[in-house]
C-alpha positions, -999 to 999 in steps of 0.1 A, spaced: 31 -180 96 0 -162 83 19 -136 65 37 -164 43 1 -189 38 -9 -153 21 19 -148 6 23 -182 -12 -17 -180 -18 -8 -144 -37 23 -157 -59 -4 -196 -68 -28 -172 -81 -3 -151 -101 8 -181 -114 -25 -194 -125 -37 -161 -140 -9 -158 -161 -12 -197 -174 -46 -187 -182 -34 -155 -203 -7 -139 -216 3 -101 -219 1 -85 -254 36 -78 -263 29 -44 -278 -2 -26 -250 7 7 -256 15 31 -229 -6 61 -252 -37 76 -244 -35 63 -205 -55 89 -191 -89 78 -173 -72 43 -172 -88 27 -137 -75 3 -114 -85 -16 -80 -63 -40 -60 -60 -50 -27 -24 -58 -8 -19 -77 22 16 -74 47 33 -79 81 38 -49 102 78 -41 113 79 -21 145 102 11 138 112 33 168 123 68 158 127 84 191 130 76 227 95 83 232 81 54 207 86 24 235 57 -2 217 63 -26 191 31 -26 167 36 -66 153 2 -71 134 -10 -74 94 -22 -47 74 -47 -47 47 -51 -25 18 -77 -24 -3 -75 4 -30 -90 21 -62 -71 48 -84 -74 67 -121 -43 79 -144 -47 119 -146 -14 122 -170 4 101 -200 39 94 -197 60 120 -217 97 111 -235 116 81 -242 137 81 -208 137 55 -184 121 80 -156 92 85 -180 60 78 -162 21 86 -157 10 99 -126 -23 84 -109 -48 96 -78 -64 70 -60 -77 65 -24 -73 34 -4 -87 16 25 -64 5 55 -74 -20 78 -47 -29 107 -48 -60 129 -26 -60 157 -13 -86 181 13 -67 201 21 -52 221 -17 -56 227 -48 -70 207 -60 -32 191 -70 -27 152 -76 4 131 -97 11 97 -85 39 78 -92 65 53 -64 79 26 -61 95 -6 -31 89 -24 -6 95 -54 10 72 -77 39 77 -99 44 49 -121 78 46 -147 64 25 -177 100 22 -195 103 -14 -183 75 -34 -200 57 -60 -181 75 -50 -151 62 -10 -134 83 6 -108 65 30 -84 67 54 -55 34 62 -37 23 82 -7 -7 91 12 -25 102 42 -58 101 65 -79 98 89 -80 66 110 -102 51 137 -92 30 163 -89 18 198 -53 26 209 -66 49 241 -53 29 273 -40 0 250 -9 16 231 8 42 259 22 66 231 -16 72 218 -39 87 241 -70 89 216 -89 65 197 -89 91 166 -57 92 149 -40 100 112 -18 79 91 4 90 72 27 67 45 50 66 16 67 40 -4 79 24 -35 69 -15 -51 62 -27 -89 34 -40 -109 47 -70 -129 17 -77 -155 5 -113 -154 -23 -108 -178 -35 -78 -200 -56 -75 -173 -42 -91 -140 -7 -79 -124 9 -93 -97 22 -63 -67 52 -64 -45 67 -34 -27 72 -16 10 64 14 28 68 29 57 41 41 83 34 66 107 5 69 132 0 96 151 -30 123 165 -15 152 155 -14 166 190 -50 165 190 -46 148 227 -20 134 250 1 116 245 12 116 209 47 98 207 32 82 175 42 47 165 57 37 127 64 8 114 72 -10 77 51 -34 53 64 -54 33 37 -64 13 22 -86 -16 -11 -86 -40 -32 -83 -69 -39 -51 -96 -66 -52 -116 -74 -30 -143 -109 -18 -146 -114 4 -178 
């Protein structure tokens, strides 16, 4: 139920920002390098076992706050033609099952965004860090509070404003302590997710 009040909250704000101002028909994709964004995207966490060994169901939300800068301009005319962006984001995990735990994370990432669709931007992202938590004696497969996540996925940016753009997309999880203590089944789980892009400079 919380997942959809945010959800609906997300697409009433979209909504309203693009009432309030419409894209430029002809922004140019040129000269993209240095080109900043910030956004933040909230989702429902979608236990995934992988082996025999991954017995808990991690049902919680996830939120992801984020900044990131375009390092390249998109080259040619085809549709795969995109700019490639580095970023690092935030991720803060509430869980409910299969016991109350939470983490707050650390990861850099990379971005590769097609621009041959207008207003609507495809992506694929990944990324990976460090994260803190209390999963020691609450979540069997993790036996230490200091874990790393790992993550990859694909969404799209569909600009509301010159400024604003709405984001939808999933990806996929993994949590584990890289054998750093015992045990380390590692948990994974999806996000589907929704949120907000801004663009900065």
């Amino acid at each position: 139920m919380f997942i959809l009040r945010v959800c609906a909250v997300a697409a009433l704000v979209g909504m309203g920002l693009a009432w309030l101002s419409p894209v430029l028909a002809g922004e140019s994709s040129a000269g993209m390098v240095g080109k900043q964004t910030a956004g933040v995207v909230v989702g429902g966490m979608l236990p995934v076992r992988l082996t025999d060994g991954q017995s808990s169901k991690l049902n919680g939300v996830a939120v992801h706050p984020s900044w990131q800068m375009t390092m390249t301009n998109p080259s040619g005319n085809e549709w795969w033609s995109g700019s490639i962006a580095l970023g690092v984001e935030m991720a803060l995990f509430g869980i409910a099952e299969p016991t109350g735990a939470f983490g707050v994370g650390f990861t850099p990432k990379a971005v590769y965004t097609f621009i041959s669709f207008g207003r609507l931007k495809p992506y694929i992202e990944g990324g990976g860090g460090p994260l803190w938590t209390n999963f020691e004696g609450r979540i069997p497969e993790q036996g230490s509070d200091f874990n790393f996540l790992v993550w990859g996925g694909a969404g799209a940016n569909y600009d509301l404003t010159t400024r604003w753009a709405l984001n939808i997309g999933v990806r996929f999880s993994h949590i584990s302590n890289a054998d750093a203590a015992t045990p380390n089944g590692g948990v994974n789980f999806l996000l589907p997710f929704v949120g907000l892009t801004a663009k900065l400079f």
